[in-house]
C-alpha positions as YAML, in Angstrom:
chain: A
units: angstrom
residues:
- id: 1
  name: UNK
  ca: [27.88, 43.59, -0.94]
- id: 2
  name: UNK
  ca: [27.04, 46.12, 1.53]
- id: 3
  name: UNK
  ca: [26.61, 45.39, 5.42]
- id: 4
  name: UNK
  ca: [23.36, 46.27, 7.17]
- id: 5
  name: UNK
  ca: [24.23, 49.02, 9.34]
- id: 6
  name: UNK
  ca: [22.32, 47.79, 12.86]
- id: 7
  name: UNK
  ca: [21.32, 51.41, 15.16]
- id: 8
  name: UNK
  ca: [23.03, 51.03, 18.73]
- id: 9
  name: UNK
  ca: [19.62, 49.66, 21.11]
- id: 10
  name: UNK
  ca: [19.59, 52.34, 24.28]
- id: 11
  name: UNK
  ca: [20.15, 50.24, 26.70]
- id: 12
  name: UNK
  ca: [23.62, 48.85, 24.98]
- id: 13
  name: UNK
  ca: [24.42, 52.40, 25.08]
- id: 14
  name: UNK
  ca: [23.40, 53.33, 28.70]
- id: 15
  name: UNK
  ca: [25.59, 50.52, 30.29]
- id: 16
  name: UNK
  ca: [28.39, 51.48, 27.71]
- id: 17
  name: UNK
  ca: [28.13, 54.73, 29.26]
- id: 18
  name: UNK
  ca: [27.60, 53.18, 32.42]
- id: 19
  name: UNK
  ca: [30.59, 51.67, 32.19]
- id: 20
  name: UNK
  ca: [32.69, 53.98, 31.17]
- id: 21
  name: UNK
  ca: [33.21, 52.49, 27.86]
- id: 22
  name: UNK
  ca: [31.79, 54.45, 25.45]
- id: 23
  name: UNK
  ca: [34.89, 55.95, 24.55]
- id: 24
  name: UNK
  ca: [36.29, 52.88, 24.11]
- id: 25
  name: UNK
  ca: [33.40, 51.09, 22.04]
- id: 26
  name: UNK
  ca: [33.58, 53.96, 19.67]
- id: 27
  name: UNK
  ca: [37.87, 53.76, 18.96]
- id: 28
  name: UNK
  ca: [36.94, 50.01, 17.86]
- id: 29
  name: UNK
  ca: [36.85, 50.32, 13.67]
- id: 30
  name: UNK
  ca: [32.85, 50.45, 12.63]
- id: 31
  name: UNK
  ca: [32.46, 47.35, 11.32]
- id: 32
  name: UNK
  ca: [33.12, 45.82, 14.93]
- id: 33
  name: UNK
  ca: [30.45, 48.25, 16.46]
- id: 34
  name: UNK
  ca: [28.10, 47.00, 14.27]
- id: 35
  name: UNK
  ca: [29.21, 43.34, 14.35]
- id: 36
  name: UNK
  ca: [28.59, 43.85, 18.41]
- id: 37
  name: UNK
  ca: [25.57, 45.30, 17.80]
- id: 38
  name: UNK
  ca: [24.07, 43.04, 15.64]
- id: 39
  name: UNK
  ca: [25.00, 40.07, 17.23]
- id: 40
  name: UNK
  ca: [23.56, 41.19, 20.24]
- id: 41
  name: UNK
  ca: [19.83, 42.18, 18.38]
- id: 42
  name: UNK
  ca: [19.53, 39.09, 16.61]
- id: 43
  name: UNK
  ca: [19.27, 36.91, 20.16]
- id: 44
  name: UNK
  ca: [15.76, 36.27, 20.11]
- id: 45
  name: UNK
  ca: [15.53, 35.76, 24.01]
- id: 46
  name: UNK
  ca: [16.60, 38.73, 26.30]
- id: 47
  name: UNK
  ca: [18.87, 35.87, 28.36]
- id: 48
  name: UNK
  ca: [21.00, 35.78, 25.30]
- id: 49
  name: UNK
  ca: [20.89, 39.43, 24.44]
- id: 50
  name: UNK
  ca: [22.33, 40.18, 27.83]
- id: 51
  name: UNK
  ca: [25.09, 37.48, 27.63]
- id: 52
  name: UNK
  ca: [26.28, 38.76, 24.69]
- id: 53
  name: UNK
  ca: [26.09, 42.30, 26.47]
- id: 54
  name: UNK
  ca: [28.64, 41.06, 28.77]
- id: 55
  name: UNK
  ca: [30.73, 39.69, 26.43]
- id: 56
  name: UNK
  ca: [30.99, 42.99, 24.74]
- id: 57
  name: UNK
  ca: [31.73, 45.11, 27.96]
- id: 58
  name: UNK
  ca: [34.25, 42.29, 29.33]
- id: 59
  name: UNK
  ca: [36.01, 42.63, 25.99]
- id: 60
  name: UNK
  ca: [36.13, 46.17, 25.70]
- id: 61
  name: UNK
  ca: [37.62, 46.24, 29.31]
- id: 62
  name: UNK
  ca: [39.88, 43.74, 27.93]
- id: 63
  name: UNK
  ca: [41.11, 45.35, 25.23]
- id: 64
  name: UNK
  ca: [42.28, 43.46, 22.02]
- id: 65
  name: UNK
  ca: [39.35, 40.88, 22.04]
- id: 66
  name: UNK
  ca: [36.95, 41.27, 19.57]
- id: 67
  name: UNK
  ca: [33.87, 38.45, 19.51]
- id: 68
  name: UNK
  ca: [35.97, 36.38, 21.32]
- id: 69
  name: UNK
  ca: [39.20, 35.93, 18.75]
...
């Protein structure tokens, strides 16, 4: 069974960038950047989407945390 790859949504990218994390987010292994990323796309309200935006920078800053294990 194959994953669905999920494309990174601009603005995820612009406050990776922002940041200063892209560099970071892109060391993690692919299957947690597209966990991330499809975690955060399938909030269906934008309150949620951005939560889970700042879950992903805090653990990225972090280091070692991935979805909260």
């Amino acid at each position: 069974m194959t994953r669905e790859i999920h494309p990174i949504p601009g603005h995820v990218r612009e406050t990776l960038k922002k940041e200063g994390l892209w560099e970071l987010y892109k060391e993690r292994p692919p299957y947690q950047q597209n966990d991330y990323i499809g975690w955060i796309a399938q909030a269906k309200q934008e309150a949620t989407q951005e939560k889970r935006l700042k879950q992903m920078v805090s653990e990225l800053k972090e280091g070692g945390v991935y979805m909260g294990m």
